[in-house]
N, C-alpha and C positions, 0 to 999 in steps of 0.2 A: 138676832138683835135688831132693834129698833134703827129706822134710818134717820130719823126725824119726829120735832115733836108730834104729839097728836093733835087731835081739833081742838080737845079740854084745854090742852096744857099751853096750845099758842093762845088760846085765846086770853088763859092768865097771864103768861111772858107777854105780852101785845101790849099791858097795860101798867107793866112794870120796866118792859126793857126799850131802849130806845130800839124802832123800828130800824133804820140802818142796821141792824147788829144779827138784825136776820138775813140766811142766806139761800131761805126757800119760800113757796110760799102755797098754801091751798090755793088754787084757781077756782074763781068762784063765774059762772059760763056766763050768765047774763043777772039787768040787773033786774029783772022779771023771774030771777030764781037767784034769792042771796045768799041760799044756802048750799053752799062750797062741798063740793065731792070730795073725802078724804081719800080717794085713788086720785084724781087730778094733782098732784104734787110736782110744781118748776122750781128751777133754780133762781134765784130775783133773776139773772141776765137774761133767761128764755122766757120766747112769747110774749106776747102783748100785756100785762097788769091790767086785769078788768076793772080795775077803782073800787071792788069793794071785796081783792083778794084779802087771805088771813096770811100775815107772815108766819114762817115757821120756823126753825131751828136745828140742823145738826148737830150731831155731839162736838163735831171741831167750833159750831159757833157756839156753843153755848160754854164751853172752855175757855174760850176767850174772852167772854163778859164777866168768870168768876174773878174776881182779884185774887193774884197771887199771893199777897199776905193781907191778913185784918187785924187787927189789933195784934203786933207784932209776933202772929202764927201765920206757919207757912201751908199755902193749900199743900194738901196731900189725899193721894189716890192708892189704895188696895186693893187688892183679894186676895180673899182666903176661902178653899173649896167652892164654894156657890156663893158668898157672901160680898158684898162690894161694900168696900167704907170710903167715902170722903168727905174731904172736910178741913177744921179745924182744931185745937186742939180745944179749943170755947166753943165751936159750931162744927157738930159731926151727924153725918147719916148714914145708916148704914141697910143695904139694902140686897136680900136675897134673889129680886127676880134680874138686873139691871143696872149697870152705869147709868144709863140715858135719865130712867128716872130720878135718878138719885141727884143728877144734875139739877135736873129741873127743881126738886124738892129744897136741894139747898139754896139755888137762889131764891126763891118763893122764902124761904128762912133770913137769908141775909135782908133782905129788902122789908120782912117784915121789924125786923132790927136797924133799919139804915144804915145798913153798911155797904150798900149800892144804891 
């Protein structure tokens, strides 16, 4: 399982989520190379932030940016065999390889709906 999002996925979260809400981040080594080694991955507290790291996101932080309920449905998380469902009972995804991604999909969902 995934630890954290990936380069693609921070870089969509980066521009929907508030920055605070991340708890990692690409290090990106100098600013004569701005493109970020997807091995290089801190926690925000370690090491120095080069000014043009990419934040990123664990499954516990990105659980905690989904609202617990949206229009009075309550988040709710499954599996079944291989299969992950979450969601709502208005906004659901369901996803055979992944939690991680599915997370990420739904916020990308809600937001595209303003519901964050």
């Amino acid at each position: 399982m995934k630890s954290y999002t990936d380069l693609e996925q921070s870089r969509k979260l980066a521009k929907i989520l508030p920055l605070e809400s991340a708890d990692m981040r690409y290090h990106t080594i100098s600013q004569y190379n701005p493109y970020p080694c997807d091995e290089i991955v801190y926690t925000i507290d370690f090491n120095k932030p080069s000014g043009i790291d990419i934040p990123c996101w664990s499954l516990a932080a990105l659980l905690e940016v989904l609202p617990k309920i949206v229009k009075h449905e309550t988040l709710f998380i499954e599996t079944s065999a291989s299969l992950w469902h979450i969601g709502y009972r208005n906004i659901y995804i369901a996803r055979e390889d992944n939690l991680f991604d599915a997370c990420v999909e739904l916020i990308i969902k809600l937001k595209e709906q303003n519901l964050i």
